[in-house]
C-alpha positions in Angstrom: 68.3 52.9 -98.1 71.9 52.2 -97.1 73.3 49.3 -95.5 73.4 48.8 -91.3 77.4 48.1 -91.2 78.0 47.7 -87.6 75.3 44.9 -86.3 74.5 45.1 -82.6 74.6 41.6 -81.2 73.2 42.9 -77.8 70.6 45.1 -77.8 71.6 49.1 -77.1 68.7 49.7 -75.5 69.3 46.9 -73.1 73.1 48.3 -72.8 71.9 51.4 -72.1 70.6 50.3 -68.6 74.0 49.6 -67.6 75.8 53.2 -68.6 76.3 55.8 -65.9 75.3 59.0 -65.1 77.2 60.1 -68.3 75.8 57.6 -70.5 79.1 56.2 -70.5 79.3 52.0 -69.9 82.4 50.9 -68.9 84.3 47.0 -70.6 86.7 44.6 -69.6 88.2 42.8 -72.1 89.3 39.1 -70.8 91.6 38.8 -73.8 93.6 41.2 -73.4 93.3 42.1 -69.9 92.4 45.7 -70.3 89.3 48.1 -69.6 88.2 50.6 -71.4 85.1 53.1 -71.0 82.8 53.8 -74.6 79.4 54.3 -75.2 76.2 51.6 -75.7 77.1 52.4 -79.6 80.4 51.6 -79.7 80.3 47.9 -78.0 78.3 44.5 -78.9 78.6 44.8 -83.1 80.3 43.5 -85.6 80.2 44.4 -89.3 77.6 43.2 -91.2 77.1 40.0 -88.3 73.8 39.1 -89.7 73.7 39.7 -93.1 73.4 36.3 -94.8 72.8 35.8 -98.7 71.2 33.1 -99.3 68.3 33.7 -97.4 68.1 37.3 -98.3 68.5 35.7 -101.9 65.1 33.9 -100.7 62.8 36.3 -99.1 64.1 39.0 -101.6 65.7 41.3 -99.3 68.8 42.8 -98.3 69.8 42.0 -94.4 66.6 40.2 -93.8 68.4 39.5 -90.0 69.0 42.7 -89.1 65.6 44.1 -90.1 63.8 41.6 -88.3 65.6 42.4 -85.3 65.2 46.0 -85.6 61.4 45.5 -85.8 61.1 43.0 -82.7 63.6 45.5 -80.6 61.3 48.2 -81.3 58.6 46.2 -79.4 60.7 44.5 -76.9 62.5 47.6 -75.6 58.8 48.8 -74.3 58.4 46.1 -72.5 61.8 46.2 -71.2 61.6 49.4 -70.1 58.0 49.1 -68.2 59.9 46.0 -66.4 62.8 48.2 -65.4 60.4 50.7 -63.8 58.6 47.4 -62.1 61.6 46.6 -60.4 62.3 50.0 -59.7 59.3 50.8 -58.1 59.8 47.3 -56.3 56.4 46.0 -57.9 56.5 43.9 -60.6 52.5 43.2 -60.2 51.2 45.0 -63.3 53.5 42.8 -65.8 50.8 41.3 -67.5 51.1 37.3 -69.3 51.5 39.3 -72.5 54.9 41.3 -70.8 55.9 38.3 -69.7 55.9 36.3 -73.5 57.6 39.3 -74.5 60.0 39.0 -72.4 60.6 35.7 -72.8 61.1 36.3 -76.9 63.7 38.7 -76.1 65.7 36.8 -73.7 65.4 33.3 -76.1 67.0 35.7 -78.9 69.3 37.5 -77.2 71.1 34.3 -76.3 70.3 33.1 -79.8 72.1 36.1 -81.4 75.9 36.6 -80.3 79.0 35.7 -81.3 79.4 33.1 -78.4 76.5 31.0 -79.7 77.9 30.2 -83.0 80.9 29.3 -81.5 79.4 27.2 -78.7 77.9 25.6 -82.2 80.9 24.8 -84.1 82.3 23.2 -80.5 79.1 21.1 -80.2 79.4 20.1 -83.9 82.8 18.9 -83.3 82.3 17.1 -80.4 78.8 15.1 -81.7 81.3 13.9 -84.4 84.2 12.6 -82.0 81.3 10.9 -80.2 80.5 9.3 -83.4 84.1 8.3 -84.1 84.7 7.3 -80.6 81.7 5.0 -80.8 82.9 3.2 -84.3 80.3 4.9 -86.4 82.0 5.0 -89.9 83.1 7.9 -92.0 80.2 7.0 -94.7 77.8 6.8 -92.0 78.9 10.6 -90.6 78.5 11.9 -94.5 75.6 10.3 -94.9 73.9 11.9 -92.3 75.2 15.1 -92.9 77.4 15.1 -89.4 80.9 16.7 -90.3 82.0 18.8 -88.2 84.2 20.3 -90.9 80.5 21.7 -93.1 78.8 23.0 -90.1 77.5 26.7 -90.9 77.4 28.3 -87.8 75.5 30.9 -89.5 73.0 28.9 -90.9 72.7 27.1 -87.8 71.9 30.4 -85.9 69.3 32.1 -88.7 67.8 28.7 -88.6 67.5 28.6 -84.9 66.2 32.4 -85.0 63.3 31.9 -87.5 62.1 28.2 -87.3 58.8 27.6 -85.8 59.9 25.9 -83.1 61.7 28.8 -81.4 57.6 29.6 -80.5 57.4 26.3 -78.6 60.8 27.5 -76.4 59.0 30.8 -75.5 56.4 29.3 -74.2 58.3 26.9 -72.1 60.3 30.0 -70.7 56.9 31.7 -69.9 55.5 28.6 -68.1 58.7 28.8 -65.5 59.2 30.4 -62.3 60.3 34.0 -62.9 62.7 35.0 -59.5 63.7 38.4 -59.9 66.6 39.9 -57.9 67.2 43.1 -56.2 71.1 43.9 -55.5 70.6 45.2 -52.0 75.0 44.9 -52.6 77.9 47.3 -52.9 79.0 45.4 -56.3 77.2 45.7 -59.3 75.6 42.8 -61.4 78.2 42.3 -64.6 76.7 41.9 -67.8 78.2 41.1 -71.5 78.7 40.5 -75.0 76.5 37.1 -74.3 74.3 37.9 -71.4 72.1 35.3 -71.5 73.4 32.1 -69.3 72.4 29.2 -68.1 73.7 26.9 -65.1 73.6 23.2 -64.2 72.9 23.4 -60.4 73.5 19.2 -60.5 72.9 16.6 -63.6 69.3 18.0 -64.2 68.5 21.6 -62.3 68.6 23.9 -65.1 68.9 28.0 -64.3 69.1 30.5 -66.8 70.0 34.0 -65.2 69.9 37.3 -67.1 71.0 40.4 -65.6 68.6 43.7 -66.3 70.3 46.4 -64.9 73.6 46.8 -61.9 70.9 46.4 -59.5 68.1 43.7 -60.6 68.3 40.8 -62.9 66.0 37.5 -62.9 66.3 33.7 -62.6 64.4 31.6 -64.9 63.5 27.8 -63.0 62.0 25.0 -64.7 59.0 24.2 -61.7 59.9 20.4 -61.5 63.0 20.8 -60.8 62.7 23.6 -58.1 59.4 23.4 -56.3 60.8 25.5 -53.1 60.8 28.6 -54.9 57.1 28.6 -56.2 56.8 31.7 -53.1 58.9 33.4 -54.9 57.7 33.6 -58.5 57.3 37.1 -60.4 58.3 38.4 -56.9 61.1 40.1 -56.1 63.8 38.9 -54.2 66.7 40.7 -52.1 70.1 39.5 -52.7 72.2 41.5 -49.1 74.9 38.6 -49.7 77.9 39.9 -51.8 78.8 36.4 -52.1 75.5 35.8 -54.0 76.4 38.5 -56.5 79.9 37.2 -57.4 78.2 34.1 -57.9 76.6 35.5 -61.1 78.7 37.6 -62.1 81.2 34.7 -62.1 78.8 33.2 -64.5 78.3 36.0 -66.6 82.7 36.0 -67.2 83.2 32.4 -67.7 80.2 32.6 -70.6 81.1 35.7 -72.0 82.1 35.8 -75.6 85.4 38.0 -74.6 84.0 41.2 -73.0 82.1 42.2 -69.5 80.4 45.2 -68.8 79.5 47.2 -65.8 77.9 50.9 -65.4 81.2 51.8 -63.4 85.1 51.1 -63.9 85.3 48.2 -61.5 86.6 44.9 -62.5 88.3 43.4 -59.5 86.4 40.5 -59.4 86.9 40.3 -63.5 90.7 40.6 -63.2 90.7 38.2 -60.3 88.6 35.3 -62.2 91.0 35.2 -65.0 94.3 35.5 -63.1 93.2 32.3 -61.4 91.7 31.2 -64.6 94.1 32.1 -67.0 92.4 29.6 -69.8 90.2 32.2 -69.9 91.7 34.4 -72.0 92.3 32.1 -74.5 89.6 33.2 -77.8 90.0 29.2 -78.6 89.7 27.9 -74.8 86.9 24.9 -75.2 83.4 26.2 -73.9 81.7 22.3 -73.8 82.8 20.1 -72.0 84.2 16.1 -73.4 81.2 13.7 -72.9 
């Protein structure tokens, strides 16, 4: 069997819920400035992204990554499907603790899988090791413990953070959270990306991740202790009527996106808008975490 070459960070299937009436999905690129229209197929790869020797030296088989991927998708895209008719159908009742885990899988490793991750990674790696510094540790003490920035493998680190065990322990957190799904009642569409998985800090400890589904639903995942006013409103959907509220998460979805947004039509106002007044933005280097 030949080789996958181009390696879908982001799920087509899940893509494909934010294409047109011609199948067509439609990218703004915050690096260059530009949008373009393509197809689900075209957008979110990279050549060989997951294909990674050593372990496939290990389990004895070529692109172990993108296999396993393949397989779960295969899965996941039911369930993802049956969730899009939920929201659809503005009942979300029948989701069953079993859709719900599998949801929660697929959203844990679709923000485990992109580009932006492993660069979020080498950024994190660099700036545990200036903490070091900064507090006098000394340069033995930083080899010995295996803490140089410079021989972080942002590959391993991802593949490791895919497969190890403790990756269950997360999904089950996510599934034990209150689930707020949104309906766009809006004239804008939610954006999505080339990393659409992200999380917010509403203050030093409130914790949101947000996930758009398609231009007209998404969800809002809540850690209960942190935001016990919305237990009403868990696995219920919600009506967003405030435009405000939209560009609110779409903002989101721009400043954490690796360098493209996507949206089922060829409007990127608010896109163009963010980086002209956030012109850092289109820097590929510009620092994603923040100096502690």
């Amino acid at each position: 069997m030949s080789k996958v070459k181009n390696q879908h960070f982001v799920s087509r299937f899940y893509l494909e819920s934010f294409t047109d009436s011609k199948k067509r999905i439609y990218a703004f690129d915050i690096i260059k400035g530009e949008s373009f229209d393509t197809s689900p197929e075209n957008i979110a790869n990279q050549k060989y992204f997951y294909d990674y020797e050593p372990l496939d030296q290990f389990i004895g088989r070529e692109q172990t990554i993108e296999k396993a991927l393949a397989r779960s998708e295969a899965e996941q895209s039911v369930v993802f499907r049956k969730l899009v008719a939920c929201l659809r159908a503005n009942d979300v009742s029948i989701l069953t603790k079993e859709d719900y885990r599998q949801l929660a899988d697929y959203i844990f490793t679709q923000q485990m899988r992109t580009p932006e991750t492993r660069v979020k990674g080498i950024q994190m790696a660099k700036e545990a090791e200036r903490q070091l510094r900064a507090k006098g540790a000394s340069e033995e003490f930083i080899k010995q413990k295996g803490l140089e920035a410079d021989k972080y493998d942002p590959q391993f680190q991802q593949v490791y953070g895919l497969l190890h065990s403790s990756a269950l322990g997360v999904i089950e957190d996510l599934c034990n959270r209150y689930w707020v799904f949104w309906s766009n009642k809006t004239k804008h569409n939610f954006y999505t990306s080339d990393h659409p998985v992200v999380g917010y800090l509403h203050n030093e400890t409130a914790f949101e991740i947000y996930f758009p589904i398609t231009p007209r639903y998404s969800v809002s995942i809540f850690i209960k202790d942190q935001f016990p006013n919305l237990a009403a409103n868990h696995q219920k959907i919600n009506e967003l009527r405030d435009s405000e509220n939209v560009k609110f998460y779409n903002l989101r979805i721009l400043e954490q996106c690796n360098r493209q947004v996507y949206n089922a039509e060829n409007d990127f106002r608010l896109a163009k808008k963010i980086v002209e007044e956030n012109p850092s933005l289109s820097d590929p280097n510009r620092q994603r975490i923040a100096h502690m």
